[in-house]
MARKEDO-859606 format. One record per residue (C-alpha): x, y, z; residue number from 0. Coordinates in steps of 0.5 Angstrom, whole numbers, plus 500, padded with zeros to 3 digits. Each point is the difference from the previous one (the first is absolute). Last residue first. Layout:
MARKEDO-859606
rec east:X north:Y up:Z num:NUM
...
END
This chain:
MARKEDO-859606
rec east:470 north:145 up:948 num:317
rec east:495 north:497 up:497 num:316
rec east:496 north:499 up:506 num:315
rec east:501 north:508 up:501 num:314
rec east:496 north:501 up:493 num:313
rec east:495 north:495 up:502 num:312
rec east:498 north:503 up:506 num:311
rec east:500 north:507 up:496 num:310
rec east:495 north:498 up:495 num:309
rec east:495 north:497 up:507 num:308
rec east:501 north:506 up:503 num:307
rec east:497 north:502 up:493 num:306
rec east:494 north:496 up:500 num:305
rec east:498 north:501 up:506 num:304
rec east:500 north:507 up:500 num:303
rec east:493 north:500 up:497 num:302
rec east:498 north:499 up:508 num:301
rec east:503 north:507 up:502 num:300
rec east:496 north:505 up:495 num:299
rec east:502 north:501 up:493 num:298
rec east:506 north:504 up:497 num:297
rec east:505 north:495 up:503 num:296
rec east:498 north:494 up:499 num:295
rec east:495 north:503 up:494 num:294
rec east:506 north:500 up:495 num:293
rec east:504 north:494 up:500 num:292
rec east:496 north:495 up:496 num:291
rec east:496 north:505 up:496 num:290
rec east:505 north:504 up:499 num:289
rec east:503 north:494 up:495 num:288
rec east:506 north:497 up:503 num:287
rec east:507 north:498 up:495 num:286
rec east:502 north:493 up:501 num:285
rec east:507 north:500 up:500 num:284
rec east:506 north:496 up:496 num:283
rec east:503 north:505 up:497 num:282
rec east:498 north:499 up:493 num:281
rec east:492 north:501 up:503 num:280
rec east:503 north:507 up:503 num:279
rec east:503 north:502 up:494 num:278
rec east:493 north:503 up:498 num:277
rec east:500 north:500 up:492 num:276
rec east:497 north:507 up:496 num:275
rec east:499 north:502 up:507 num:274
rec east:494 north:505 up:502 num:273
rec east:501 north:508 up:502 num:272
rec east:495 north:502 up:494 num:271
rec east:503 north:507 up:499 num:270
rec east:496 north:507 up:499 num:269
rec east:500 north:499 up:508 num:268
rec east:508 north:503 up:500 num:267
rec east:497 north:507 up:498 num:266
rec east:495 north:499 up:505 num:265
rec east:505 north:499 up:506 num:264
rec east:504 north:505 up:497 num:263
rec east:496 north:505 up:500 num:262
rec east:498 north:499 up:507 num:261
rec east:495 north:494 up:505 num:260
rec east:500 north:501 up:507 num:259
rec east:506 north:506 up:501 num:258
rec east:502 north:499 up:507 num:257
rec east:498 north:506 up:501 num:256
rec east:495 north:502 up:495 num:255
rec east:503 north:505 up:493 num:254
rec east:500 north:493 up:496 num:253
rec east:493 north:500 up:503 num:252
rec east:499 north:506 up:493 num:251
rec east:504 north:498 up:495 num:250
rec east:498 north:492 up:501 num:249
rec east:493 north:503 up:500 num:248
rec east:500 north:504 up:495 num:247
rec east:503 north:495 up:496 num:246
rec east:494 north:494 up:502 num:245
rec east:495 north:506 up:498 num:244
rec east:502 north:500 up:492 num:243
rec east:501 north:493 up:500 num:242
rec east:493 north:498 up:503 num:241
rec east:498 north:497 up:506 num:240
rec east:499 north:493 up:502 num:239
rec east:496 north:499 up:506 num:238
rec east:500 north:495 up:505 num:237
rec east:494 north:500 up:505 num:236
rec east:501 north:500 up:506 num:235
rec east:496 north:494 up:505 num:234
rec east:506 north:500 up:504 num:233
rec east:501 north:493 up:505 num:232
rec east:507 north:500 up:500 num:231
rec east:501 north:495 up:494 num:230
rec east:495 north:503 up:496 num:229
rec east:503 north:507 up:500 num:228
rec east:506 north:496 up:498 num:227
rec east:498 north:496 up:494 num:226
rec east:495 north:506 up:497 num:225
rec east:508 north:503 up:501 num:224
rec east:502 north:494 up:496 num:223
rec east:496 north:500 up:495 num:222
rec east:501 north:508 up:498 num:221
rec east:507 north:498 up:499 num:220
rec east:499 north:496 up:495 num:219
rec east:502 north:492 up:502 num:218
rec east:505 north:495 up:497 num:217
rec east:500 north:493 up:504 num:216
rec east:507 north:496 up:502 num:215
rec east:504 north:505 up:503 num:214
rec east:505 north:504 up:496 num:213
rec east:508 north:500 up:501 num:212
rec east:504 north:501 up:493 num:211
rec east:508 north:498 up:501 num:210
rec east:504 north:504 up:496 num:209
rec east:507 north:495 up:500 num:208
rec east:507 north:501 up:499 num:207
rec east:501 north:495 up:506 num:206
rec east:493 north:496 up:501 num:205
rec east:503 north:494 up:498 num:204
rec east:505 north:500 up:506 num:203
rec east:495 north:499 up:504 num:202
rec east:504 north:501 up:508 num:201
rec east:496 north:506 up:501 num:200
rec east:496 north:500 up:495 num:199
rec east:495 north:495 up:504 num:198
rec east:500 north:505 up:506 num:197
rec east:498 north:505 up:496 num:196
rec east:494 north:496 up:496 num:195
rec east:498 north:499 up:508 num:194
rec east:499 north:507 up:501 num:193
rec east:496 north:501 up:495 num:192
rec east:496 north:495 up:501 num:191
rec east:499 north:502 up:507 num:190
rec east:497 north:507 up:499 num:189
rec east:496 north:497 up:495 num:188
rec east:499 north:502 up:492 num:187
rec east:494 north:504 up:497 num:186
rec east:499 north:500 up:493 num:185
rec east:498 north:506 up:499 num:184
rec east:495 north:503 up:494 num:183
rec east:498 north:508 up:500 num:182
rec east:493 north:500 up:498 num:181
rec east:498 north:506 up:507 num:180
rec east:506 north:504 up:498 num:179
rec east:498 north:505 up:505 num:178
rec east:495 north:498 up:505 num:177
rec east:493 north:503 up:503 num:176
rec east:497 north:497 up:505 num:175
rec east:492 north:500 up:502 num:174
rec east:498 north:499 up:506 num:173
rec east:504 north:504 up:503 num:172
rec east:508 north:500 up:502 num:171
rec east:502 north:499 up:506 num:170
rec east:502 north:493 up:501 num:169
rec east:500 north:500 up:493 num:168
rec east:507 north:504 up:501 num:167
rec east:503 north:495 up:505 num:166
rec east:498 north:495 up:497 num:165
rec east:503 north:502 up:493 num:164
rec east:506 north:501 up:504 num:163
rec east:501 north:493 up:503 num:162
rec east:498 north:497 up:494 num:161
rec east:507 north:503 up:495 num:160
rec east:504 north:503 up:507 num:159
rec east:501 north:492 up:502 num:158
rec east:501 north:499 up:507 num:157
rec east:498 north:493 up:500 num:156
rec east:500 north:498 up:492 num:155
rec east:501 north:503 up:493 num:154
rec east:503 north:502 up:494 num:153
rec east:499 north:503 up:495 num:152
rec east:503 north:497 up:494 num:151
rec east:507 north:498 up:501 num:150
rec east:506 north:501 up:496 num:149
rec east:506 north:497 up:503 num:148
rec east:508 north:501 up:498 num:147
rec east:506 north:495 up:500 num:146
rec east:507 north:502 up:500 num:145
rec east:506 north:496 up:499 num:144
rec east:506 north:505 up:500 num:143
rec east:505 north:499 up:496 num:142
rec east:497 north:506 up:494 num:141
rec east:496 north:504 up:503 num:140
rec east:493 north:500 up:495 num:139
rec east:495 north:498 up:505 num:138
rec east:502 north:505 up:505 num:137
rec east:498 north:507 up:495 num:136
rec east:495 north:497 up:496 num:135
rec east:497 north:499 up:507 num:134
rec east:499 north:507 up:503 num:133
rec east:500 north:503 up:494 num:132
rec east:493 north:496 up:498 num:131
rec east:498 north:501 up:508 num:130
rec east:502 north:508 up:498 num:129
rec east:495 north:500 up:494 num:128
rec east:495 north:496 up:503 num:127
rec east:499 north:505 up:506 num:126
rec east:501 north:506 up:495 num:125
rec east:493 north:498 up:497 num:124
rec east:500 north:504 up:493 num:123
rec east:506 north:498 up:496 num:122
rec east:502 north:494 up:501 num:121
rec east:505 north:497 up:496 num:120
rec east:506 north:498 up:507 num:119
rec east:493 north:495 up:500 num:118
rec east:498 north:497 up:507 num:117
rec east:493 north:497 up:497 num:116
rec east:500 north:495 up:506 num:115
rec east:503 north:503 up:506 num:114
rec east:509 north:499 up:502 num:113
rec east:502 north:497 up:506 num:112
rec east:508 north:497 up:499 num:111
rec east:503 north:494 up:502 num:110
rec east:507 north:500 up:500 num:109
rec east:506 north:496 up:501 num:108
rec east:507 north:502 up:498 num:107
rec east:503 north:503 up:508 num:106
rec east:508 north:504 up:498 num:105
rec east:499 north:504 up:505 num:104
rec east:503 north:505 up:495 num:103
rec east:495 north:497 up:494 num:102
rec east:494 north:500 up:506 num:101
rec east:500 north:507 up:501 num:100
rec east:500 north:502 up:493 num:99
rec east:494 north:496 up:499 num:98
rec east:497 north:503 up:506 num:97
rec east:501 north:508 up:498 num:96
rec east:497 north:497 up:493 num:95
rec east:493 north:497 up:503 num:94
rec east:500 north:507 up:504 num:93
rec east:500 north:505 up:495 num:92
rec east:495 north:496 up:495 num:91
rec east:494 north:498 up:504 num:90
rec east:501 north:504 up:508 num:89
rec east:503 north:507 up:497 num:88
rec east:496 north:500 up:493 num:87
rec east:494 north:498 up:503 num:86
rec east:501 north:507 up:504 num:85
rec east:501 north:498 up:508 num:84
rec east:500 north:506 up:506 num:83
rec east:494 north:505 up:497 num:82
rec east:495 north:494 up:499 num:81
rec east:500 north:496 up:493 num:80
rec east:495 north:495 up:500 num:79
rec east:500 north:492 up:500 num:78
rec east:507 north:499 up:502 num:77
rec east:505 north:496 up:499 num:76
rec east:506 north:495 up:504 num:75
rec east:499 north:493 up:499 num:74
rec east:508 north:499 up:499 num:73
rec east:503 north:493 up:503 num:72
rec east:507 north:499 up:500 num:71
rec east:503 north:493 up:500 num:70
rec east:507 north:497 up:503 num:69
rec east:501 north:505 up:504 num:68
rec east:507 north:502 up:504 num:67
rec east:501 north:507 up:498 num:66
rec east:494 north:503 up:499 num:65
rec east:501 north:504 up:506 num:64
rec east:506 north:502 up:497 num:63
rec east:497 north:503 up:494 num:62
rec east:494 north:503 up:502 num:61
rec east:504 north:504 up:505 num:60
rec east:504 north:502 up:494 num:59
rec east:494 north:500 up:495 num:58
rec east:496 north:505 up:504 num:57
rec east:493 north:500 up:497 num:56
rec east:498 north:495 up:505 num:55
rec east:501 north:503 up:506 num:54
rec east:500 north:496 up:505 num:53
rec east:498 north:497 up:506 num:52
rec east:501 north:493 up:501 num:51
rec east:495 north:494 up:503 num:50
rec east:502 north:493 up:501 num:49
rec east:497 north:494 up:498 num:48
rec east:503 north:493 up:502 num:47
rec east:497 north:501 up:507 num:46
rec east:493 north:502 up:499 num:45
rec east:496 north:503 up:504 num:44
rec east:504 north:506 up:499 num:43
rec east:495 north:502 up:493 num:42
rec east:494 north:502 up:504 num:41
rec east:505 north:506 up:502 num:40
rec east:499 north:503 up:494 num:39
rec east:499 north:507 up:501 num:38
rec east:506 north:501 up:505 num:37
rec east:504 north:498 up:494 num:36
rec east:498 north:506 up:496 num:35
rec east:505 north:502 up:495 num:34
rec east:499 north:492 up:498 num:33
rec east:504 north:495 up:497 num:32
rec east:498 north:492 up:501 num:31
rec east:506 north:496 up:502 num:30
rec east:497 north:492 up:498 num:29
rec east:504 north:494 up:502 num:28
rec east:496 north:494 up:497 num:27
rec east:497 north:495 up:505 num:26
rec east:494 north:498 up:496 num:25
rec east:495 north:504 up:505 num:24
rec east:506 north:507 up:499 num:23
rec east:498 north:499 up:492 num:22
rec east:493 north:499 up:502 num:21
rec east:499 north:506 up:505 num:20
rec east:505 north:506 up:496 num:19
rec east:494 north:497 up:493 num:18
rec east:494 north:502 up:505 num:17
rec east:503 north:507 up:502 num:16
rec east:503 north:501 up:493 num:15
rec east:493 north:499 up:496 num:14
rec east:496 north:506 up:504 num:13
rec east:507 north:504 up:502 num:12
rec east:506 north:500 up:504 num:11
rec east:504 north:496 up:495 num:10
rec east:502 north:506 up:496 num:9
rec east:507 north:497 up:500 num:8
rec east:501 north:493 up:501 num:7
rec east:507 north:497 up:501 num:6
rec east:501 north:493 up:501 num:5
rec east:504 north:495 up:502 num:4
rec east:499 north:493 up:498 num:3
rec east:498 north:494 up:502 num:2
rec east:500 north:495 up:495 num:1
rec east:493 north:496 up:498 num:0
END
């Protein structure tokens, strides 16, 4: 594998942490952008990674800094809007100020985070709607070669998907009450997400690609919660209740710091997040079911085993 240098650009996050550490574990030379580099100092533990504050919404800035790259890497996005980033803003906005940034510097290779069910037709959930602006707009950049990833929910160490139903039912009573309770995933794993980016990198194949990334298992959202609960040791009763009341909720939580679950987030539930083909077998990856990775870090120390031994071979590989 050539080592290149690459720009990641919203690589502070769940995915970005474990793709910033691969990309530094196979000898590429990473520059991370941030607003708070004080923030992320895990990073510095690295050589090849370096850590650079910036604003990415100007271009200038952006376009110099980009100068010199091999690779860009967006995995910028939000699940809920907050007073300081809109979906337009960080899905649509940001994806055109970083293709105009890499025109000037003269930078051709893109690997774009995008969502399954992105569709610039939405006309409900503005998450979906933004991704599908987000995507369509980088992947039709003539002289560009851009490849763009639409995961199911993804999961693993540090997820907000397992992490934050445990949380909830921690303190939830014995029976808990879920929106959008039949509402179909096919969760992908953290490290298999992050090996279908390292992949592309050099895959020529996947230029001008609409990679779909799912797990190997389809389950409701209800299965998984009941999952959850089992897994932390929770007797709680999943229960699924009725449209009508999962609205309210949205409406109602989407007022919450925080904001649990909003509006968006159910209108966005009203599609199944499963692939019609996961790329990952075509990309040389064997996808890892929730049953594999799950309990090592949600249930006690001696499940963990069975990640520690993942990870040992992830290293071993390197």
């Amino acid at each position: 594998m050539k080592k290149q240098r690459i720009c990641v650009i919203g690589g502070t996050g769940f995915v970005g942490t474990h793709l910033v550490h691969r990309l530094a574990a196979l000898g590429h030379s990473v520059t991370l952008t941030t607003r708070r580099p004080e923030r992320h100092r895990e990073f510095r533990l690295h050589d090849s990674v370096r850590v650079v504050k910036i604003n990415p919404y100007d271009s200038v800035a952006l376009q110099t800094l980009l100068t010199g790259h091999d690779c860009v890497i967006n995995l910028a996005g939000i699940l809920n809007e907050t007073g300081n980033s809109s979906f337009q803003t960080v899905h649509a906005e940001l994806p055109r100020i970083i293709v105009k940034a890499m025109r000037e510097s003269g930078v051709s290779r893109l690997l774009h985070m995008s969502a399954l069910n992105a569709n610039v037709n939405e006309s409900h959930s503005r998450y979906l709607k933004s991704k599908g602006q987000g995507e369509d707009l980088v992947q039709q950049q003539a002289g560009l070669r851009v490849t763009s990833f639409r995961p199911s929910v993804i999961f693993g160490p540090g997820d907000s998907f397992f992490n934050r139903f445990a949380t909830l039912l921690r303190l939830a009573p014995p029976v808990f009450p879920l929106a959008c309770a039949g509402s179909r995933f096919a969760p992908v794993f953290v490290g298999d997400v992050v090996e279908a980016f390292v992949v592309a990198i050099d895959d020529e194949r996947t230029v001008g690609q609409r990679l779909e990334l799912c797990g190997p298992k389809i389950y409701t959202l209800q299965q998984l919660v009941q999952y959850t609960a089992q897994q932390i040791g929770k007797r709680t009763r999943v229960v699924g209740i009725p449209d009508f009341m999962a609205r309210l909720q949205g409406h109602a939580l989407g007022l919450v710091p925080g904001k649990p679950f909003s509006i968006d987030n159910y209108y966005s539930l009203q599609k199944d997040s499963v692939c019609s083909v996961s790329a990952l077998s075509s990309l040389g990856i064997d996808a890892h079911s929730v049953e594999c990775m799950v309990p090592a870090y949600l249930a006690d120390r001696h499940t963990r085993a069975q990640y520690d031994r993942y990870r040992a071979s992830a290293r071993r590989e390197v």
